[in-house]
mmJSON file of the N, C-alpha and C atoms, coordinates in Angstrom:
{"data_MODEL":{"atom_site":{
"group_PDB":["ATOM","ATOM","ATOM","ATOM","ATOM","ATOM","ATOM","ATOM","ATOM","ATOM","ATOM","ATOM","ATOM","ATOM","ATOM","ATOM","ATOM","ATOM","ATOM","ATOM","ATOM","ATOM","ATOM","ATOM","ATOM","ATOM","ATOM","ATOM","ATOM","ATOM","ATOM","ATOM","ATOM","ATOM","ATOM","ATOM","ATOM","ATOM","ATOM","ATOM","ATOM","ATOM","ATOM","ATOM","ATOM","ATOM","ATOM","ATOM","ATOM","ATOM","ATOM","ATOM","ATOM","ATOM","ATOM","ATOM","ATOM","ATOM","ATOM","ATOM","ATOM","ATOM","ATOM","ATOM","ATOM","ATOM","ATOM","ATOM","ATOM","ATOM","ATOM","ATOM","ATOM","ATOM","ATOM","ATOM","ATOM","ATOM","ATOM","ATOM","ATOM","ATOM","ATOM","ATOM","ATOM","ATOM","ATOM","ATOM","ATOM","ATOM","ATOM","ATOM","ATOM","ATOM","ATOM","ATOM","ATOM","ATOM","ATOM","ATOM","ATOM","ATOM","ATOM","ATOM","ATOM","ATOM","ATOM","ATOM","ATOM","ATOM","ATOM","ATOM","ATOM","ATOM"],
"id":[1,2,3,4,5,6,7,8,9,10,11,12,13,14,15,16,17,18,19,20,21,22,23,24,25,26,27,28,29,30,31,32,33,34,35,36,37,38,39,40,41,42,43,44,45,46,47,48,49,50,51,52,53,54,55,56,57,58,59,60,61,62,63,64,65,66,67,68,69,70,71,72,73,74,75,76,77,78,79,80,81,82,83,84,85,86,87,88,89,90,91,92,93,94,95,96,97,98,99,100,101,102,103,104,105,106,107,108,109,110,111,112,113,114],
"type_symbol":["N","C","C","N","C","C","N","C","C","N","C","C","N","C","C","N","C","C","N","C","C","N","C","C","N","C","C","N","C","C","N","C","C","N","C","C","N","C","C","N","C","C","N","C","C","N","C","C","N","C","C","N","C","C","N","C","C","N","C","C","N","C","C","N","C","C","N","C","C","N","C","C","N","C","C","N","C","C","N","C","C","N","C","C","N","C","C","N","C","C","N","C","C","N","C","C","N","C","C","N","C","C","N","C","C","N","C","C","N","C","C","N","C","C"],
"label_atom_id":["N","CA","C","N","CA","C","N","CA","C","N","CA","C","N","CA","C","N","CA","C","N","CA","C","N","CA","C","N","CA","C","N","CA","C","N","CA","C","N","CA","C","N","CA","C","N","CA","C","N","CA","C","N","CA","C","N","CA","C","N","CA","C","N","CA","C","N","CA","C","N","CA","C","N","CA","C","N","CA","C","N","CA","C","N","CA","C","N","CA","C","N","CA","C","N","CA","C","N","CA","C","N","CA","C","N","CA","C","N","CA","C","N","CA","C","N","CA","C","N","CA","C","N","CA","C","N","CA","C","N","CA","C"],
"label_alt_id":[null,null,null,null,null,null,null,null,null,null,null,null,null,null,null,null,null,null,null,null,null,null,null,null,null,null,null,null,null,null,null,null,null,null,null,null,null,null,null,null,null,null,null,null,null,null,null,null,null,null,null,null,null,null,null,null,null,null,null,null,null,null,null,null,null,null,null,null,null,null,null,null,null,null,null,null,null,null,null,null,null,null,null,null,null,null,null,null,null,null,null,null,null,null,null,null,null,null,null,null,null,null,null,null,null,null,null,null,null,null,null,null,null,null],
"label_comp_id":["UNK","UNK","UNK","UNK","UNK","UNK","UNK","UNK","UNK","UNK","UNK","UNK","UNK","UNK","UNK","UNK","UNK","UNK","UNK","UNK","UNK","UNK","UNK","UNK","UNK","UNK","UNK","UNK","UNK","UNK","UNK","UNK","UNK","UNK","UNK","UNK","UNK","UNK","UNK","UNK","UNK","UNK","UNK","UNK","UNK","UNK","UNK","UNK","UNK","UNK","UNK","UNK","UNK","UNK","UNK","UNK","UNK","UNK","UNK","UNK","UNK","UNK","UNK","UNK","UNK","UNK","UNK","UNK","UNK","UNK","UNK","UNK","UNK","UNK","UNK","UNK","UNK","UNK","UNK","UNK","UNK","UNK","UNK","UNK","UNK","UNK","UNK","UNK","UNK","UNK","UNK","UNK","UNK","UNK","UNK","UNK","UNK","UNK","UNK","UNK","UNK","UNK","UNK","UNK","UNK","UNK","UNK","UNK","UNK","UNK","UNK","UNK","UNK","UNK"],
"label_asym_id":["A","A","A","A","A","A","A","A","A","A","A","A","A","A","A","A","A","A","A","A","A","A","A","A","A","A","A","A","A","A","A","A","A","A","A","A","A","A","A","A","A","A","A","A","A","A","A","A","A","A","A","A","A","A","A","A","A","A","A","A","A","A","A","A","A","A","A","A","A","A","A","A","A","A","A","A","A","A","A","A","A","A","A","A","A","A","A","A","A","A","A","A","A","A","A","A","A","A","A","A","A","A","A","A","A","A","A","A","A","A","A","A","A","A"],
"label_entity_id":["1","1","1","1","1","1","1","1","1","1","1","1","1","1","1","1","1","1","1","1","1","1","1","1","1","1","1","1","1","1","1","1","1","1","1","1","1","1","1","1","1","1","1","1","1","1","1","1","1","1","1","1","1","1","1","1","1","1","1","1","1","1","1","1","1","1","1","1","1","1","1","1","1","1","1","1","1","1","1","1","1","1","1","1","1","1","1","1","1","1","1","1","1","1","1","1","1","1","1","1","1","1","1","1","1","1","1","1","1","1","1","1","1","1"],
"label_seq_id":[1,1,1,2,2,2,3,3,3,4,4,4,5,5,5,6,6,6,7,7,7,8,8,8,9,9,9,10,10,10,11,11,11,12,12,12,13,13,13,14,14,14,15,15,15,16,16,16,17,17,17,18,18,18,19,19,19,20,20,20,21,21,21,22,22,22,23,23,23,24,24,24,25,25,25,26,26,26,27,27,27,28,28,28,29,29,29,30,30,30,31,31,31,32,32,32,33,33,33,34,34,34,35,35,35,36,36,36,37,37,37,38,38,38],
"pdbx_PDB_ins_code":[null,null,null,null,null,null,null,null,null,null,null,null,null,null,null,null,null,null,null,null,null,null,null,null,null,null,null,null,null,null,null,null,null,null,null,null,null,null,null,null,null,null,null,null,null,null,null,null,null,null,null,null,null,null,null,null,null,null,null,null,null,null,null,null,null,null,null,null,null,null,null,null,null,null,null,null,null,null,null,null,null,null,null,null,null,null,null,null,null,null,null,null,null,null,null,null,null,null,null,null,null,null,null,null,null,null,null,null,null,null,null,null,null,null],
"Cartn_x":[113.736,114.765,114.094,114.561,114.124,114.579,113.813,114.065,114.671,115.672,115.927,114.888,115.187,114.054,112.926,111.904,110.457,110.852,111.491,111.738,111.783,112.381,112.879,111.91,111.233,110.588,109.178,108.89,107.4,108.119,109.358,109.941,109.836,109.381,109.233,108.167,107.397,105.931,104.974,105.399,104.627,104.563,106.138,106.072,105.383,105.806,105.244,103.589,102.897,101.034,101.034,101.825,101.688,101.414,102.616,102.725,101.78,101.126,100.233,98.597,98.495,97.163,96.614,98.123,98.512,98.557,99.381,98.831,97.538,96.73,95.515,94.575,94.92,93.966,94.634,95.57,95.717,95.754,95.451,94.804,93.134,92.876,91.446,90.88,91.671,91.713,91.804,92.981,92.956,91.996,91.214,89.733,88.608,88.796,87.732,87.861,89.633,89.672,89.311,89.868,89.691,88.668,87.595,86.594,85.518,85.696,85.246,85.958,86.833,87.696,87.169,86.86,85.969,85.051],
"Cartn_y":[121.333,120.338,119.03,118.263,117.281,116.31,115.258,113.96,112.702,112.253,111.085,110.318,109.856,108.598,108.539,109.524,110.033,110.165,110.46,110.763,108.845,108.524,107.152,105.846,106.24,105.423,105.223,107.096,107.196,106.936,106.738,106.772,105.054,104.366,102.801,102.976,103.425,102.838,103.141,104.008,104.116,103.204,102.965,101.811,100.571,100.237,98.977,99.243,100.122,100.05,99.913,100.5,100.735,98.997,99.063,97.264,96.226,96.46,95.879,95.738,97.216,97.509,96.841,96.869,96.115,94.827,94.312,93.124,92.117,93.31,92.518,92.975,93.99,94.29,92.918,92.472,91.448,90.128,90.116,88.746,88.897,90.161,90.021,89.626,90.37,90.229,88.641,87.911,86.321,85.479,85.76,85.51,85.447,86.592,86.98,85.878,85.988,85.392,83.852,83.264,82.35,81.853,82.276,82.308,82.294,82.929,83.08,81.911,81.81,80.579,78.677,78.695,77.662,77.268],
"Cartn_z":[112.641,112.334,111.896,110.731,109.781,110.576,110.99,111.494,110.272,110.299,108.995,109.492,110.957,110.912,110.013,110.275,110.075,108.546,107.881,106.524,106.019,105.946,106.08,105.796,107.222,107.14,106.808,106.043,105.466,104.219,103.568,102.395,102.243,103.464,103.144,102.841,104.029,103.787,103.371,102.213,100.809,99.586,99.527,98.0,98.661,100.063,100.621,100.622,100.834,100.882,99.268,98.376,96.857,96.353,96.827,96.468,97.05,98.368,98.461,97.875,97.808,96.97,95.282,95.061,93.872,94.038,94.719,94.912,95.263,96.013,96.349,95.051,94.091,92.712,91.649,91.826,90.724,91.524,92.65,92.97,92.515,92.883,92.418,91.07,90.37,88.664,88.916,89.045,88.602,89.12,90.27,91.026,89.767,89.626,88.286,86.993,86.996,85.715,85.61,86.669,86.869,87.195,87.44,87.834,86.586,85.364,84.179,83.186,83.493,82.087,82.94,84.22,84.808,85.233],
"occupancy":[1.0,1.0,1.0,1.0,1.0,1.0,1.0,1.0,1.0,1.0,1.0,1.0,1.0,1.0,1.0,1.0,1.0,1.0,1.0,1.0,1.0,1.0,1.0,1.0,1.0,1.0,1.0,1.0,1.0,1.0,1.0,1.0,1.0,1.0,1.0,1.0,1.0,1.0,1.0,1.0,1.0,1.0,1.0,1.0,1.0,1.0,1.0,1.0,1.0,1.0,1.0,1.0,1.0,1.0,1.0,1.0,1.0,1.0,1.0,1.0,1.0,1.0,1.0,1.0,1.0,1.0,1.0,1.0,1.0,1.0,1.0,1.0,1.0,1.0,1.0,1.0,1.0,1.0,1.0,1.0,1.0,1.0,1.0,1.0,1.0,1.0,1.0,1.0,1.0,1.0,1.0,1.0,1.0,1.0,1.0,1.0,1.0,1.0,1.0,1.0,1.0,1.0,1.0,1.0,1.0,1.0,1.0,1.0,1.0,1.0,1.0,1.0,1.0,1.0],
"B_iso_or_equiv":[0.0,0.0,0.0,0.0,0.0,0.0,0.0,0.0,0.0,0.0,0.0,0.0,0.0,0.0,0.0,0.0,0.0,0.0,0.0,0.0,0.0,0.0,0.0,0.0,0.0,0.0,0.0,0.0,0.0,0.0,0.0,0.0,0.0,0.0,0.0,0.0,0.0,0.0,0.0,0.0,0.0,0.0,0.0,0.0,0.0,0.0,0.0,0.0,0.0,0.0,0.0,0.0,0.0,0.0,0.0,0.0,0.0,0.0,0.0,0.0,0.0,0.0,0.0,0.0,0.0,0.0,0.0,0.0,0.0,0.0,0.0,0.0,0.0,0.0,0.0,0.0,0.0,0.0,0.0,0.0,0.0,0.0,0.0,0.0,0.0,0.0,0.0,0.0,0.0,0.0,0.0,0.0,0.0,0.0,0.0,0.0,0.0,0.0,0.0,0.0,0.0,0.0,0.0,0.0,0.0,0.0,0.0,0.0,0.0,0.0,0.0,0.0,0.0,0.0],
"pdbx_formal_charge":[null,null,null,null,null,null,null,null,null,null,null,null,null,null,null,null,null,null,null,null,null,null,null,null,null,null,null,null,null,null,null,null,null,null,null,null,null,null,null,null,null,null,null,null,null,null,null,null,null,null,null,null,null,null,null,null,null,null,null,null,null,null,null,null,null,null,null,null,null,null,null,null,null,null,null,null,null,null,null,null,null,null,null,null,null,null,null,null,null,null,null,null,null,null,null,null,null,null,null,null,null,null,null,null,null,null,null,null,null,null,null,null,null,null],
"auth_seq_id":[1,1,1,2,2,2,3,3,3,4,4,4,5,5,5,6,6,6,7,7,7,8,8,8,9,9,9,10,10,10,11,11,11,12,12,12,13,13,13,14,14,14,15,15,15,16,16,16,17,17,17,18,18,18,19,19,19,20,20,20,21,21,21,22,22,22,23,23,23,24,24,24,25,25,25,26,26,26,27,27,27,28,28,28,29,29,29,30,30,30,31,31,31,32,32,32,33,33,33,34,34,34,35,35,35,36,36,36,37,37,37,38,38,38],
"auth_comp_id":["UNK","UNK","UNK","UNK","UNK","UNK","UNK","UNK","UNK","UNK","UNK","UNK","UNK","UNK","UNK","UNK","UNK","UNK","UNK","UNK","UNK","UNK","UNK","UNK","UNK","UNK","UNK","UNK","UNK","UNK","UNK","UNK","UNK","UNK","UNK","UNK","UNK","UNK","UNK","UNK","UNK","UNK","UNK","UNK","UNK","UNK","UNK","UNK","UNK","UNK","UNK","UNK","UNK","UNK","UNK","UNK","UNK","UNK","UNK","UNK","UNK","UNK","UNK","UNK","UNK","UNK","UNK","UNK","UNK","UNK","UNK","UNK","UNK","UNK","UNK","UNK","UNK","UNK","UNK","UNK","UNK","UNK","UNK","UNK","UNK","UNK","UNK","UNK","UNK","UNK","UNK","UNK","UNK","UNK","UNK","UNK","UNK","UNK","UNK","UNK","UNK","UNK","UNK","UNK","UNK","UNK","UNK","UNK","UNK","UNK","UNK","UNK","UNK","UNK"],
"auth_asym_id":["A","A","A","A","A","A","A","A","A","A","A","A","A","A","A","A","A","A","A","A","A","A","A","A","A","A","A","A","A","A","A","A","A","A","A","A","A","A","A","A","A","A","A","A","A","A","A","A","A","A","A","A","A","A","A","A","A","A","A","A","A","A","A","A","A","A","A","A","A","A","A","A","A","A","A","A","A","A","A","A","A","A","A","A","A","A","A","A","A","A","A","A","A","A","A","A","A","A","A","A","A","A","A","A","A","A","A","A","A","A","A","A","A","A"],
"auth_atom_id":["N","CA","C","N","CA","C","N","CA","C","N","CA","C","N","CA","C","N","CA","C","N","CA","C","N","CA","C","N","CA","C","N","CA","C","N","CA","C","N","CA","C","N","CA","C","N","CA","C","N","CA","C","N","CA","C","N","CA","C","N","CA","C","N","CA","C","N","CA","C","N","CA","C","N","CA","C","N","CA","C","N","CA","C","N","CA","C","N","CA","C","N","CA","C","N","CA","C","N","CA","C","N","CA","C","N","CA","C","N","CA","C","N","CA","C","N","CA","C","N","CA","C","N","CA","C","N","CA","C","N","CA","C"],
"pdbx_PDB_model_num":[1,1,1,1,1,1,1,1,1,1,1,1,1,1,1,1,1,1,1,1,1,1,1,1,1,1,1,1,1,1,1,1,1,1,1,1,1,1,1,1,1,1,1,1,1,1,1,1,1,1,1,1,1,1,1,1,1,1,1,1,1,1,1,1,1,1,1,1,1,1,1,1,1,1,1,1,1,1,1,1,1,1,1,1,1,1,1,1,1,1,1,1,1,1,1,1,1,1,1,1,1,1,1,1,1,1,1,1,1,1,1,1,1,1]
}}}
């Protein structure tokens, strides 16, 4: 028997790590960039 919870809430906390990984690769990028244009 399928739990909703457990469904649910690995169904969050995937886009949420997605979105973070991403976020910390294009802070890095503007580090870089910024870092090169000064």
């Amino acid at each position: 028997m399928k739990k909703p919870e457990y469904t649910l809430s690995y169904d969050m906390c995937v886009p949420v790590f997605c979105c973070f990984v991403a976020a910390f690769y294009f802070a890095d990028a503007l580090i870089l960039l910024t870092s090169l244009f000064c």
